[in-house]
NUROKE-884054 format. One line per field, with one value per residue (C-alpha): x, y, z; residue number from 0. Coordinates in steps of 0.25 Angstrom, whole numbers, m for minus. Layout:
c1	(X|...)
c2	(Y|...)
c3	(Z|...)
num	(NUM|...)
% end
This chain:
c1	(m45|m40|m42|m30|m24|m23|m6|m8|m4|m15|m19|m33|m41|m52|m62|m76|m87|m98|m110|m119|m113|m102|m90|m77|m76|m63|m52|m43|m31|m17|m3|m3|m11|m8|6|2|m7|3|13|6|11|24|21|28|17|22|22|8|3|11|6|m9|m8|m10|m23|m33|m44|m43|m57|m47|m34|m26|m16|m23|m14|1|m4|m2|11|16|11|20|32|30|28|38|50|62|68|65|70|84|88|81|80|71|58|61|64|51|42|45|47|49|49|57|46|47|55|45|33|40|36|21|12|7|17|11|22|31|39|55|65|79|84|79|82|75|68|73|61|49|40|43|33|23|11|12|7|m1|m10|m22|m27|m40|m40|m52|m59|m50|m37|m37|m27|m27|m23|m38|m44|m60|m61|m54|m63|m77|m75|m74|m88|m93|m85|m92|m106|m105|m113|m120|m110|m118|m115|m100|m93|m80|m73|m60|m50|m39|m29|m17|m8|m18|m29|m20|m15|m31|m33|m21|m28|m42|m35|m27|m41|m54|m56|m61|m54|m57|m73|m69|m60|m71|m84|m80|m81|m96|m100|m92|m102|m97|m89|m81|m68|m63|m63|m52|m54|m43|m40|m30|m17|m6|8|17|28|39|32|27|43|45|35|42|57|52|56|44|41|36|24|15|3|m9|m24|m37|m43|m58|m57|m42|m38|m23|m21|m4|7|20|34|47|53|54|40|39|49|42|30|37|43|28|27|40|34|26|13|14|23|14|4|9|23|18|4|2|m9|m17|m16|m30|m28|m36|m32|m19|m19|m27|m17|m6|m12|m13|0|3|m5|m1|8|21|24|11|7|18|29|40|39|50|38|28|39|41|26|23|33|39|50|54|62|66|79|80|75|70|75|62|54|46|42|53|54|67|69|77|83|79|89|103|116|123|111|116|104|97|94|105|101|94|82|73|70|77|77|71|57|43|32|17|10|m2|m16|m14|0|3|17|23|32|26|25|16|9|7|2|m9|m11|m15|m24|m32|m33|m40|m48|m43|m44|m30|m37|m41|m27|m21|m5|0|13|14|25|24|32|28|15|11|17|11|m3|1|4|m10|m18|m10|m14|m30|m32|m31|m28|m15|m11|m23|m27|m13|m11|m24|m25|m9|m16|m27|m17)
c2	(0|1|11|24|22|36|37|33|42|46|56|63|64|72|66|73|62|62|56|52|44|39|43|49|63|67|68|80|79|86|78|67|60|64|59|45|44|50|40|28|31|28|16|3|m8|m18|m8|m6|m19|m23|m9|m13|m27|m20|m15|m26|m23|m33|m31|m26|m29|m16|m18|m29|m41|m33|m39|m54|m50|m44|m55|m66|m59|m59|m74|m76|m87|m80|m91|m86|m71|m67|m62|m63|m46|m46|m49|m38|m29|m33|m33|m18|m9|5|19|30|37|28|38|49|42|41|52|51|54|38|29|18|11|3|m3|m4|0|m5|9|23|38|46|59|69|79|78|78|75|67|72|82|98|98|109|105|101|88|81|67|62|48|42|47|60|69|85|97|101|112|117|114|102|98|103|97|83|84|87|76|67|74|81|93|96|95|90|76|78|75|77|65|63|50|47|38|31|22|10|18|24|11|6|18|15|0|8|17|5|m2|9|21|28|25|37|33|19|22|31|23|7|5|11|5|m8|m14|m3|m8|4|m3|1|m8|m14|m10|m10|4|6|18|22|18|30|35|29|15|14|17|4|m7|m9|m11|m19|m33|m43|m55|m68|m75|m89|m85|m94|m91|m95|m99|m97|m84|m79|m75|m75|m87|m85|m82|m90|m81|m81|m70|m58|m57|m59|m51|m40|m41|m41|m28|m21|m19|m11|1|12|13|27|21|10|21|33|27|14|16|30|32|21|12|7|10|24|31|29|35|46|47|47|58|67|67|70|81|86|99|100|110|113|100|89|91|91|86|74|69|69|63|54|50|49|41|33|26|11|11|m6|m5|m14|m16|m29|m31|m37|m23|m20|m6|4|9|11|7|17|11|14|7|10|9|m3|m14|m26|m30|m42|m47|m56|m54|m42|m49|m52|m64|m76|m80|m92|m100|m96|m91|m89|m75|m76|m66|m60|m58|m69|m73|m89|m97|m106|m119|m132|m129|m115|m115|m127|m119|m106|m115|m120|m107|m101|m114|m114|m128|m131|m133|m118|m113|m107|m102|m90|m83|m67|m56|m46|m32|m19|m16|m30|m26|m13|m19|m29|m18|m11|m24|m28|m15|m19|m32|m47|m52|m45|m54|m57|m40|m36|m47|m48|m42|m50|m63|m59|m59)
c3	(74|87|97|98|110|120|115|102|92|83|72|72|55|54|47|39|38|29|42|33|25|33|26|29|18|23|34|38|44|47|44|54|45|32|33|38|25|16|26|20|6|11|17|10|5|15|27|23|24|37|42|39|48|59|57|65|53|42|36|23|20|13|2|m5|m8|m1|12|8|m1|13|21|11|12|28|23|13|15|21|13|m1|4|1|15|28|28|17|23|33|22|12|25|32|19|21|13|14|20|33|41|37|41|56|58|55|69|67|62|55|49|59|50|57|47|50|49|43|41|52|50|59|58|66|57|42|37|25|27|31|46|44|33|37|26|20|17|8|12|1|5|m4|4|3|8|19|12|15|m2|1|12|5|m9|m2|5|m7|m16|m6|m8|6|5|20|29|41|35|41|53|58|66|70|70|78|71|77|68|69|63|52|48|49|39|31|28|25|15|8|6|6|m2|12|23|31|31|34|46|51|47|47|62|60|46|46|36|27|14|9|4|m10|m20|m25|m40|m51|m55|m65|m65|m73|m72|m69|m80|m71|m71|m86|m89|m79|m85|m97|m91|m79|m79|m75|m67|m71|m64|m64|m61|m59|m62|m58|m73|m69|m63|m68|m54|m52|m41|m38|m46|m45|m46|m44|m32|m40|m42|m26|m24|m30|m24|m10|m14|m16|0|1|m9|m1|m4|m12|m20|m23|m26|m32|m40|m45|m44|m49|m38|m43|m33|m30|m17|m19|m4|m7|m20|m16|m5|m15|m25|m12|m9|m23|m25|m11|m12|m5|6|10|12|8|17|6|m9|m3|7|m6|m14|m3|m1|m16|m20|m5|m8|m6|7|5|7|m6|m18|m25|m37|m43|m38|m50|m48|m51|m38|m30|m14|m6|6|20|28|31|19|20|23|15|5|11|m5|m10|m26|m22|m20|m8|m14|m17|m32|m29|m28|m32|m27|m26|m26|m24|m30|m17|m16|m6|m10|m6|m10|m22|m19|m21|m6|m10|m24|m19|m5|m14|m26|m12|m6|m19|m22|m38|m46|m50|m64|m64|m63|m74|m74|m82|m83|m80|m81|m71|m74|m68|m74|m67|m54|m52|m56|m45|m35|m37|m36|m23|m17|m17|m22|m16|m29|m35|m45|m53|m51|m57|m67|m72|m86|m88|m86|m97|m108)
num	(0|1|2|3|4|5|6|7|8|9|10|11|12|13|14|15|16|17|18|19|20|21|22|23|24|25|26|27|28|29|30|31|32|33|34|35|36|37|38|39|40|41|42|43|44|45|46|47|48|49|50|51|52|53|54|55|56|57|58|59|60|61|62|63|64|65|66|67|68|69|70|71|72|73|74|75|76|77|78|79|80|81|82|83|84|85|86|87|88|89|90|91|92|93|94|95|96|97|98|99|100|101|102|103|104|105|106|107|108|109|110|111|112|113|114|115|116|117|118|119|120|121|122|123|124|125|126|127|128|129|130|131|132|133|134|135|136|137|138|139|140|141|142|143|144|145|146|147|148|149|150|151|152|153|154|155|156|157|158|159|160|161|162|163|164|165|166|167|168|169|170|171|172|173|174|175|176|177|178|179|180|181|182|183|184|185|186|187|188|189|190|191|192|193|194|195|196|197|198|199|200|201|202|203|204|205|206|207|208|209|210|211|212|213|214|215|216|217|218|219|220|221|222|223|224|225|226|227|228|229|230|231|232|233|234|235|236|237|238|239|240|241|242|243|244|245|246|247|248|249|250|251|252|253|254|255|256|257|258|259|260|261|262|263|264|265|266|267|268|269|270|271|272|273|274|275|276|277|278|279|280|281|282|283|284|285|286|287|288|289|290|291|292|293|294|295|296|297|298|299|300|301|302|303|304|305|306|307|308|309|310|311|312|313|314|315|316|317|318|319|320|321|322|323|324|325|326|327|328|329|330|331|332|333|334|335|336|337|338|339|340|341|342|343|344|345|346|347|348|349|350|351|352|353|354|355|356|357|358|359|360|361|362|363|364|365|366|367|368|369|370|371|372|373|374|375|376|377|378|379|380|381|382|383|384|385|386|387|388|389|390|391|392|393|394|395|396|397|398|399|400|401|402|403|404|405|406|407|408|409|410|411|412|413|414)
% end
């Protein structure tokens, strides 16, 4: 990480480490830096992933496969795009929590929006600015209290208090946006950002490990009524592993649209704080246990951080998830989707295990067989259907996994 500059805004965390066995137990801190991690549920998918760039240490990648699907729309044709505003619009999403976060002491998210509502008061983000907070090395979030403090010592097996130290970090947006990659990918990131420069040897990522959750009432209503998608998918024989799908651009269209949904939304609404991605359910449930008033500014800022709306200014009309997008811009834009679509009804195309979406053509499909090394005598092709229970396993394993297609559609391709 680089150095903090003398003028460089910055934010100070407390943090209680356990010396001897080099470990992070937990950190207190005021508002400043409770509302920039309670910020990053309202952060777009794709605002994340272009956010993240930044950050010079590419030992681990955050967001598992969501970096290539960004990286193909970046990529993608204008000429199979149904306007030239579309990229713009699929590339710099925004919530409707943007103006809000303006106001955060470190602004991480530098997306430009075309226009927005201001917010008038000086402060009017999330967290009560007198209460003082703890933050569990695995992004558990609570109200400070000496009961709170003690009982995670002992959880941990603290019990001579000579084994602690206080430090201090400074944190400018640099560092927060390095810790925001740590929470997306370890289970610690506290005791990484204070321990890795001194321990690099040290492996403490989590594991990537399928867990399962529960649909939410809304979305068990929603599976039977949603309409699916057809895809071509074809398999390694020897080992089963899904090598590329083929589709048509609704299945495309939908995956695009993933990177315009805030991350809380991707984690409480249609993930039921299951995500995989376990700091940020544990950042989640701590906002929803969190009482209003005395620490939550209003029920509206918990609303608004539980459940951040879509700010796109449009909708596709092949977004699976029954979610609604509420516009950001001004009245009177003129949709840049002739049909309603970003998309243009024609071609196919090639989605890769990883989500790296092309164009499907005889160079492509021959330069992805060379790539993985696959004898064109152990491929086998299959035909799936992909409806909402198929999409939201699809999300959860794009979260973590480098290999989406054959995590999510897996048990399907058994049958």
């Amino acid at each position: 990480m680089a150095a903090i500059e003398e003028n460089e805004a910055k934010i100070s965390v407390k943090v209680i480490v356990d010396k001897v066995y080099k470990r992070v137990v937990y950190a207190e801190a005021d508002y400043t830096f409770v509302d920039i991690l309670f910020s990053f549920m309202t952060l777009p998918i794709g605002t994340i992933v272009r956010i993240l760039g930044k950050v010079d240490d590419k030992k681990f990648e955050g967001l598992g496969s969501l970096n290539n699907l960004y990286q193909s729309l970046k990529d993608f044709p204008d000429c199979y795009l149904s306007s030239a505003e579309c990229k713009p619009i699929l590339l710099n999403p925004m919530s409707l929590s943007y103006h809000h976060c303006r106001k955060l002491k470190l602004k991480i998210d530098d997306t430009q929006p075309l226009s927005y509502f201001g917010c008038t008061q000086d402060r009017c983000v999330f967290v009560s600015d007198i209460a003082t907070i703890i933050i569990s090395d695995n992004l558990c979030v609570e109200p400070y209290t000496s009961e709170s403090g003690i009982r995670l010592l002992t959880d941990c097996g603290i019990t001579d208090t000579s084994y602690l130290e206080e430090r201090k970090l400074d944190m400018c947006s640099n560092e927060v946006l390095y810790f925001l990659k740590l929470a997306l990918t370890v289970d610690n990131p506290f005791t990484y950002l204070v321990f890795s420069k001194m321990h690099p040897n040290q492996e403490i990522f989590s594991s990537c490990e399928e867990s399962s959750f529960d649909q939410c009432d809304v979305l068990k209503k929603e599976v039977s009524a949603t309409s699916t998608m057809l895809l071509k998918v074809f398999l390694q024989k020897s080992s089963g592993k899904l090598l590329f799908a083929e589709t048509k651009e609704d299945f495309v269209e939908f995956l695009f649209g993933i990177l315009s949904i805030p991350l809380g939304t991707v984690v409480g609404t249609l993930l039921n704080g299951a995500s995989s991605i376990s700091c940020m359910d544990n950042v989640f449930k701590s906002i929803s246990n969190m009482s209003v008033g005395r620490y939550l500014m209003s029920q509206d800022i918990k609303d608004m951080l539980l459940k951040p709306h879509i700010g796109q200014p449009y909708s596709s009309k092949n977004q699976v998830f029954p979610l609604k997008c509420t516009p950001t811009l001004c009245e009177h834009v003129k949709d840049p989707r002739p049909g309603g679509n970003f998309l243009k009804q024609s071609g196919m195309f090639m989605v890769t295990d990883d989500l790296t979406i092309t164009p499907s053509t005889s160079h492509s499909t021959i330069d992805v067989l060379r790539k993985l090394n696959v004898p064109l005598d152990d491929i086998e092709r299959c035909e799936v259907s992909i409806g909402l229970e198929e999409c939201l396993k699809l999300l959860k394993a794009s979260l973590r996994s480098c290999s989406t297609l054959t995590d999510s559609l897996k048990h399907q391709l058994k049958k």
